[in-house]
FIPA-561400 format. One record per atom (N, C-alpha, C): residue in three letters; x, y, z. Coordinates in steps of 0.2 Angstrom, whole numbers, plus 5000, padded with zeros to 4 digits. Last residue first. Example, Ala and Ser with C-alpha at 12.3 -4.5 7.8 and 13.67 -1.06 7.14 Angstrom:
<lotors>
SER506449895035;SER506849955036;SER506450005039;ALA506649725039;ALA506249785039;ALA506649845039;
</lotors>
This chain:
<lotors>
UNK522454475211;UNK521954485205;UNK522154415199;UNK523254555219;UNK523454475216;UNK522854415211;UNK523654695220;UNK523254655218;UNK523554595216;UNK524054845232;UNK524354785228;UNK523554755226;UNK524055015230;UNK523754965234;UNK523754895226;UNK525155125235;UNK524955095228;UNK524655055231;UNK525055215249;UNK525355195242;UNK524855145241;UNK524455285260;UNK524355305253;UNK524855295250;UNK524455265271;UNK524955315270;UNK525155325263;UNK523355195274;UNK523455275278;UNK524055305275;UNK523855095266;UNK523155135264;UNK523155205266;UNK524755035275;UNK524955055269;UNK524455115266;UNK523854995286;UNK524655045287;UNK524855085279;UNK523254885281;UNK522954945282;UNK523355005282;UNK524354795278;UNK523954795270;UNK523454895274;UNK524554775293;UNK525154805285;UNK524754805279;UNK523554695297;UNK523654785298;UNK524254815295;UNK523654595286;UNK522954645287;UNK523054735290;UNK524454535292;UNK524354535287;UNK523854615282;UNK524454505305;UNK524754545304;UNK524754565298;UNK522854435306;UNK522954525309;UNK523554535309;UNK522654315303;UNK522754355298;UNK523054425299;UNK522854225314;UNK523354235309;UNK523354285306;UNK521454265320;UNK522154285323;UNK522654305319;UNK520654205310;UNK520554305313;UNK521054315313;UNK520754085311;UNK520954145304;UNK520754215303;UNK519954055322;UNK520954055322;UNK521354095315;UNK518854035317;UNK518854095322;UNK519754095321;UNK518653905309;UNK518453975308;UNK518854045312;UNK520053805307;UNK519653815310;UNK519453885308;UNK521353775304;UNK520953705304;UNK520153755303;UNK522253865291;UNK521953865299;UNK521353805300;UNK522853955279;UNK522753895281;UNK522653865290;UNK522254095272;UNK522654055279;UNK522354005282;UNK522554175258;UNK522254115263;UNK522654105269;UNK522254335252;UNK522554305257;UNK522254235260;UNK521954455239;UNK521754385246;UNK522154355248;UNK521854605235;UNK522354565239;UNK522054515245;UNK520954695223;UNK520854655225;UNK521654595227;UNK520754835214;UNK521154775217;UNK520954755225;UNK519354785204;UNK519554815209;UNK519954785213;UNK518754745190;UNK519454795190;UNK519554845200;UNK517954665187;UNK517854725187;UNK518354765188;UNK518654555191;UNK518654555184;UNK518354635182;UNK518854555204;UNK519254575200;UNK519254595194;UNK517454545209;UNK517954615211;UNK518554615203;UNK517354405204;UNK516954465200;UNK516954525203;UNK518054325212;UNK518254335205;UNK517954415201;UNK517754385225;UNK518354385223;UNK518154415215;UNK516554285223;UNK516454385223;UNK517154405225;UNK516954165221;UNK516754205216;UNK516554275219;UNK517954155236;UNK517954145228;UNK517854175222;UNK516454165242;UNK517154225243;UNK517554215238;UNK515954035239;UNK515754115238;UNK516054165239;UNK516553945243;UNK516653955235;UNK516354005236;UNK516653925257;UNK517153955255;UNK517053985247;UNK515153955266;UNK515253915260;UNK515953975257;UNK515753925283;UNK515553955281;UNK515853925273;UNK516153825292;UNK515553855295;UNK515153895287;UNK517553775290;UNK516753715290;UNK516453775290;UNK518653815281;UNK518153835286;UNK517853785284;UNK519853785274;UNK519553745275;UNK518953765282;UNK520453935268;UNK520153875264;UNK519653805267;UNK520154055281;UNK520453995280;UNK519953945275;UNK520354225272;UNK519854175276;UNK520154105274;UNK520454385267;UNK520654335271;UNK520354275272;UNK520854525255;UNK520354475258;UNK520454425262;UNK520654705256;UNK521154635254;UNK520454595258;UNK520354815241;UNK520054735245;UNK520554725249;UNK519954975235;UNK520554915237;UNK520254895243;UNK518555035229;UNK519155045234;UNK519454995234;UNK517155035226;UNK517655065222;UNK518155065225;UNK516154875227;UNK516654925228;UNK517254975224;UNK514754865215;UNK515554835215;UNK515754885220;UNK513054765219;UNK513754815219;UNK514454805220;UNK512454655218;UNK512654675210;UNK513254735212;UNK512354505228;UNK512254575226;UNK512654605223;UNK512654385232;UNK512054405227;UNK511954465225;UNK513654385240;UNK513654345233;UNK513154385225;UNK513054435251;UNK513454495244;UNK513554445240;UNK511454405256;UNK511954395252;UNK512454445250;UNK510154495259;UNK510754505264;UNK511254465260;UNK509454455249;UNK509754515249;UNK510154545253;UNK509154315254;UNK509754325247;UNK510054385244;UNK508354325262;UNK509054315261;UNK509454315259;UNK507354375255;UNK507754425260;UNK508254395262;UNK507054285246;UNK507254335244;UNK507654395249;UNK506454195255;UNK507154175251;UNK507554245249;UNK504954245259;UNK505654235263;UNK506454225260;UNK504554265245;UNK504754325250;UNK505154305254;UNK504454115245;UNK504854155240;UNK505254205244;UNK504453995252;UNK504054045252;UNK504454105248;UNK504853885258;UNK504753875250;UNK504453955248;UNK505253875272;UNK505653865266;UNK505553875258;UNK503853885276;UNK504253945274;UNK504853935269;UNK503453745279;UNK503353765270;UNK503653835267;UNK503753655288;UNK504353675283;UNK504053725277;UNK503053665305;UNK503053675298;UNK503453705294;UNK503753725316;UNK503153665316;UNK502753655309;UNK505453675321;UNK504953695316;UNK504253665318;UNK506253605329;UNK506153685330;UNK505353705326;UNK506853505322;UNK506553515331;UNK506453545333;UNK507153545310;UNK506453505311;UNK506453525319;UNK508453605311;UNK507653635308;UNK506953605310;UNK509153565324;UNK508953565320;UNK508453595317;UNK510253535337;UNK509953545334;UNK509753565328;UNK511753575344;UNK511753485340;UNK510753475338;UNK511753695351;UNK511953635351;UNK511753575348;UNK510553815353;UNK510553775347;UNK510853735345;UNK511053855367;UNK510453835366;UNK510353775361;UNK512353885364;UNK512253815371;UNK511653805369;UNK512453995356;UNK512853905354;UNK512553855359;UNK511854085364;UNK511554075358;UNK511853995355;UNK512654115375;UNK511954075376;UNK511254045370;UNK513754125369;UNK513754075371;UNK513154065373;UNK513454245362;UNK513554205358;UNK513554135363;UNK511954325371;UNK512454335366;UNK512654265364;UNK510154335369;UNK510654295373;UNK511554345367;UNK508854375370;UNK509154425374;UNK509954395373;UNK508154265364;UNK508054305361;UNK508554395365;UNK508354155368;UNK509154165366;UNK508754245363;UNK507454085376;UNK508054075380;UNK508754115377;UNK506454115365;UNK506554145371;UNK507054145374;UNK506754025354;UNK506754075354;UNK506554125361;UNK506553895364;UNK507253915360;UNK507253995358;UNK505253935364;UNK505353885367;UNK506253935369;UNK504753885350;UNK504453965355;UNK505153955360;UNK505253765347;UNK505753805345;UNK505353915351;UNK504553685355;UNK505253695357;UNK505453735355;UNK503353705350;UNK503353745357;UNK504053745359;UNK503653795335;UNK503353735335;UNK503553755344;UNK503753905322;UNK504053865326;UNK503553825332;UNK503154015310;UNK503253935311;UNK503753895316;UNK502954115317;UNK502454095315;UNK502554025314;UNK504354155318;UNK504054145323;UNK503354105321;UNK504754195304;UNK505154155307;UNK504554135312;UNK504354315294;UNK504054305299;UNK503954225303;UNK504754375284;UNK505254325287;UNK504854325294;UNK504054525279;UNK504354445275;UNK504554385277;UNK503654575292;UNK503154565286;UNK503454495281;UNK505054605295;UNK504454575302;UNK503654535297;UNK506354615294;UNK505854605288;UNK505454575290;UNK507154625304;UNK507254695300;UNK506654675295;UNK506654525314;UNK506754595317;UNK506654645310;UNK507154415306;UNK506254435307;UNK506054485309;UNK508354415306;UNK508154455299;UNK507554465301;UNK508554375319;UNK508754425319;UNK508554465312;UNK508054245318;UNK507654285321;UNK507854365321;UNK508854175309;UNK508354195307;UNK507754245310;UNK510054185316;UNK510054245310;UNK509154245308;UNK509854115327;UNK509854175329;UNK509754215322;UNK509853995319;UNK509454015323;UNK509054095325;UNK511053995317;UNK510753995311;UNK509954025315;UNK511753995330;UNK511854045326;UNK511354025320;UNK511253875331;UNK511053925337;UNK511353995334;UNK512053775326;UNK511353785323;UNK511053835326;UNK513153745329;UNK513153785328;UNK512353795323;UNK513153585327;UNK513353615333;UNK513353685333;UNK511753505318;UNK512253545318;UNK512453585323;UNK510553385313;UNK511053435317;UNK511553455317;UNK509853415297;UNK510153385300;UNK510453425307;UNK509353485287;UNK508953475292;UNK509253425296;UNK510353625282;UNK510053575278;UNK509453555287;UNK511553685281;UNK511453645288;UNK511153615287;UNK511753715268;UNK512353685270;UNK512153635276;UNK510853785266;UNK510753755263;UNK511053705265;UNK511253925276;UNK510553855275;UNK510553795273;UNK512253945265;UNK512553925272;UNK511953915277;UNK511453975253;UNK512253925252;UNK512153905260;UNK511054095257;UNK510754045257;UNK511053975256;UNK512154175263;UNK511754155269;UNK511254095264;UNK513654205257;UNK513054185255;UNK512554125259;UNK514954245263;UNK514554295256;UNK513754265253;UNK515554265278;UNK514754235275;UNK514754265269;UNK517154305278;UNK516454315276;UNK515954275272;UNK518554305282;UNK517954265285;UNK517154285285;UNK518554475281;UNK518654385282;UNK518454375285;UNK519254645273;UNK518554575276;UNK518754525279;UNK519654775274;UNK519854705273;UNK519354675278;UNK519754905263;UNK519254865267;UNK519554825267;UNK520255115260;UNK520055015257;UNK519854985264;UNK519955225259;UNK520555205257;UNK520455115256;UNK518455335257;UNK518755265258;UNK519355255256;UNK517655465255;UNK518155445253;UNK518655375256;UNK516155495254;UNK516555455256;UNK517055445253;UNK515055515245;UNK515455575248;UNK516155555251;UNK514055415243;UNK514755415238;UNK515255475241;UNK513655295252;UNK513855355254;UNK514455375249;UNK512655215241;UNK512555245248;UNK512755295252;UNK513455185231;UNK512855225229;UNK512655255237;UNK514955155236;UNK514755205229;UNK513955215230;UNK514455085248;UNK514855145248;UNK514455175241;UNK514054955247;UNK513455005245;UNK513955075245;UNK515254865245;UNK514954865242;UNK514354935240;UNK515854895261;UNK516254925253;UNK515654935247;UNK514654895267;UNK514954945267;UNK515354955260;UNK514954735265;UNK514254765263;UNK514354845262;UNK515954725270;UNK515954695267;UNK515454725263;UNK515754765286;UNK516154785283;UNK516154755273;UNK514754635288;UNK514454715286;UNK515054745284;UNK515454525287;UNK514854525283;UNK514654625282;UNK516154555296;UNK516654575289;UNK515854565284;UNK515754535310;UNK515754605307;UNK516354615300;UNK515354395305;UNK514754445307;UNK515054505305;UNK517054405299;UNK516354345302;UNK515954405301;UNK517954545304;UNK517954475303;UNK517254455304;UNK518354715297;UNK518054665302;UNK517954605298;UNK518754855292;UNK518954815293;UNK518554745298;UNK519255035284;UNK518554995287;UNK519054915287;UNK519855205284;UNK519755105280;UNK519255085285;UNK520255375278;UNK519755325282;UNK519855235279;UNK521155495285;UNK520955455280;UNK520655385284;UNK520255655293;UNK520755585294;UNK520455525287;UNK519555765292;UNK520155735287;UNK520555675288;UNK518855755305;UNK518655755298;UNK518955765293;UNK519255685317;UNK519455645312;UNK519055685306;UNK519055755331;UNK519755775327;UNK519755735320;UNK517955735340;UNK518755675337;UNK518955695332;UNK517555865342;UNK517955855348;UNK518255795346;UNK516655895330;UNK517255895330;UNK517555895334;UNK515755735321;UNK515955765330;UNK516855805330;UNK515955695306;UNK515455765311;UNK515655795317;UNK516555595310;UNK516955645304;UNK516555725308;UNK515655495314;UNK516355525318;UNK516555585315;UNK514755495304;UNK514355525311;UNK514955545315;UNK514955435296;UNK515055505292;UNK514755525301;UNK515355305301;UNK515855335298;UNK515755425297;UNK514055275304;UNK514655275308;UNK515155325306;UNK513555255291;UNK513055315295;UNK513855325301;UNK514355135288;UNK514555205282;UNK514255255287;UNK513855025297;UNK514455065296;UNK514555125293;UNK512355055293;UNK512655065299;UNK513355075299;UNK512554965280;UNK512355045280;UNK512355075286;UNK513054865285;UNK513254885280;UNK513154985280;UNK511954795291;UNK512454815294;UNK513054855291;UNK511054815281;UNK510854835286;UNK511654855289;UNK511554685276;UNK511554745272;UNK511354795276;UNK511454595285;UNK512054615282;UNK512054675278;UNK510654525296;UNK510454585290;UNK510954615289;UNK511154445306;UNK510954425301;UNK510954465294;UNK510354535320;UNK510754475317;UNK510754455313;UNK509754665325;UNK509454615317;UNK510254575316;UNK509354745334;UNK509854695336;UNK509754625330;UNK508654855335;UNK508254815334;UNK508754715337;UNK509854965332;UNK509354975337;UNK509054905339;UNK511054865322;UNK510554905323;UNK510054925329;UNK512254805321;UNK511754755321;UNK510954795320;UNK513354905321;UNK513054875316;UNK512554815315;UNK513954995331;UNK513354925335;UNK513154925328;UNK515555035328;UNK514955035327;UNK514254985330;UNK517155115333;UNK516855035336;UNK515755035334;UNK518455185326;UNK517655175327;UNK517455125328;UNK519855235331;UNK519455185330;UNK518655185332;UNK521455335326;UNK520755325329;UNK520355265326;UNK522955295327;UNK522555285323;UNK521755305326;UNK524355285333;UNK523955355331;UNK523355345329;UNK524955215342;UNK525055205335;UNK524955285331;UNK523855185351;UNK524355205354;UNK524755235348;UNK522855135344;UNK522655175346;UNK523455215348;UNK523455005340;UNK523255055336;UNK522955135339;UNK523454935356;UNK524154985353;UNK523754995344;UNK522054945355;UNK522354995361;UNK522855025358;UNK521554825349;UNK521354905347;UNK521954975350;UNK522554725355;UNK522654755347;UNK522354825348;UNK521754735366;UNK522454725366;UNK522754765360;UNK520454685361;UNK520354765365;UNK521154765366;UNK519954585354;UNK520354605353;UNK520554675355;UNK518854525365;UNK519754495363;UNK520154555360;UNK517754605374;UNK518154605369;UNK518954585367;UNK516854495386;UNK517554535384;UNK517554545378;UNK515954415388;UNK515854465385;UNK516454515385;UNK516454315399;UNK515954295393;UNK515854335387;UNK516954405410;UNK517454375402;UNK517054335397;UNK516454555412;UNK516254485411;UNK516554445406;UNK516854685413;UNK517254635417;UNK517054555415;UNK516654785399;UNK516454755405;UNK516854725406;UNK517054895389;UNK517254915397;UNK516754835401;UNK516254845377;UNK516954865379;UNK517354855384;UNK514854815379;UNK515454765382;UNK516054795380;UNK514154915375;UNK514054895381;UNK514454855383;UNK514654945361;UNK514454985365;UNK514354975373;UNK514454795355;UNK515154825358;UNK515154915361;UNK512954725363;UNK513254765359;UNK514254795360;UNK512654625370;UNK512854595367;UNK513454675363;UNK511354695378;UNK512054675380;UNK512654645377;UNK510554695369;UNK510854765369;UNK511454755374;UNK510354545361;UNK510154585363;UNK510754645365;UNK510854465349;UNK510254485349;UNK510154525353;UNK512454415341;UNK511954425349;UNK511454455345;UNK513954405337;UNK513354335337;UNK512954365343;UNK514854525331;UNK514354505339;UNK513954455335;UNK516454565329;UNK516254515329;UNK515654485335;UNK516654755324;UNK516654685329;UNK516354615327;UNK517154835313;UNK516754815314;UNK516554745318;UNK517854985314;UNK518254915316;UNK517654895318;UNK518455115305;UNK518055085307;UNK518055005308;UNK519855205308;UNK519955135307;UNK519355135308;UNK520855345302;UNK520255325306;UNK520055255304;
</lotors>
């Protein structure tokens, strides 16, 4: 059994892979619904989790994290899917490697019952403040996703990121037009804008409490090691996302003794290092289910 954590840049309930599996609207297609099928066909069952949560918390990686494992132990229960001895991996890119990612991580203390055969992540944000820090106050064509994360952690830490308080009437503004919106309505809005054009005060930036929720949804910054075999993927020349973090939480799986199999893929771009990766990927997972030695290039 495959938990197969999708890739949603969205905020609201339309956005979820619960509601766009079966649609027709190619805005909202799942792309990789071809690959799911023949795994399916294969033998494999697949769990498709809404890991963003009820609330639609973009951004709260750790959240998404503990949503996958509740998924995982919630198929094994229903005995009409036949999966409570089926062996188990986990896998997603971007957004959903950030929660796959988080899942390896909380597994041991969150769900130790778990037997896990291993995880392959990419293309993962391992450090939301690194990828603030990165857009800075400049515009960026993808500011619309920064956008969206902050309003989606203001969802899970309504008290400590209370985003809204400081936007200004463009940002109110911005924050309506996308507070329902999925990925293209979330890119078109926050096109080639910025912190200040939104902001009607920078002081949050200083604000501890705020920082701090960031950097709890970071896995850079957080101290759990997976017990389970890595592999890892992501194009060395991403613009979007800070690459020397995956790097170091590489380093410090390894040095901890967890095999760990990365893989680069040389790809101009973020999303195209999904594609390359997935034959890599589903031969590193095939192996898992069949229980041999899980490699390390550690």
């Amino acid at each position: 059994m495959l938990s197969y954590q999708h890739i949603i840049n969205g905020l609201g309930a339309k956005c979820a892979i619960s509601r766009v599996l079966y649609t027709s609207d190619p805005n909202l297609q799942v792309r990789e619904a071809i690959l799911l099928n023949s795994l399916l066909l294969s033998g494999w069952s697949v769990a498709l989790p809404d890991h963003l949560g009820p609330t639609f918390a973009y951004g709260a990686a750790r959240l998404g994290g503990q949503i996958t494992l509740d998924g995982i132990r919630a198929v094994r229960r229903v005995p009409e899917l036949a999966a409570a001895h089926s062996r188990i991996a986990m896998a997603g890119y971007s957004g959903g490697g950030m929660a796959t990612a988080f899942a390896a991580a909380l597994a041991p203390s969150y769900a130790p019952e778990l037997e896990i055969a291993g995880a392959a992540t990419g293309g993962v944000p391992m450090n939301m403040v690194k990828m603030l820090e990165r857009v800075d106050f400049s515009p960026h064509p993808a500011f619309g996703l920064v956008m969206a994360a902050a309003l989606g952690l203001e969802r899970k830490y309504p008290d400590r990121f209370p985003i809204s308080d400081y936007l200004n009437a463009h940002g109110v503004a911005a924050r309506k037009a996308i507070a329902n919106g999925c990925t293209n309505e979330i890119l078109t809005t926050g096109a080639g804008h910025s912190v200040r054009d939104y902001a009607s005060s920078l002081t949050m930036i200083g604000n501890r409490s705020a920082r701090a929720v960031v950097e709890e949804n970071s896995l850079e910054l957080f101290d759990g090691i997976p017990n389970i075999p890595i592999f890892e993927w992501h194009s060395p020349s991403d613009s979007l996302i800070p690459t020397e973090s995956i790097l170091n939480v590489n380093s410090r799986y390894c040095a901890a003794g967890v095999p760990l199999q990365a893989e680069l893929i040389y790809s101009p771009e973020h999303l195209s290092a999904a594609i390359l990766g997935i034959p890599s990927v589903l031969s590193w997972l095939a192996a898992r289910f069949r229980g041999d030695p899980a490699p390390s290039n550690c």
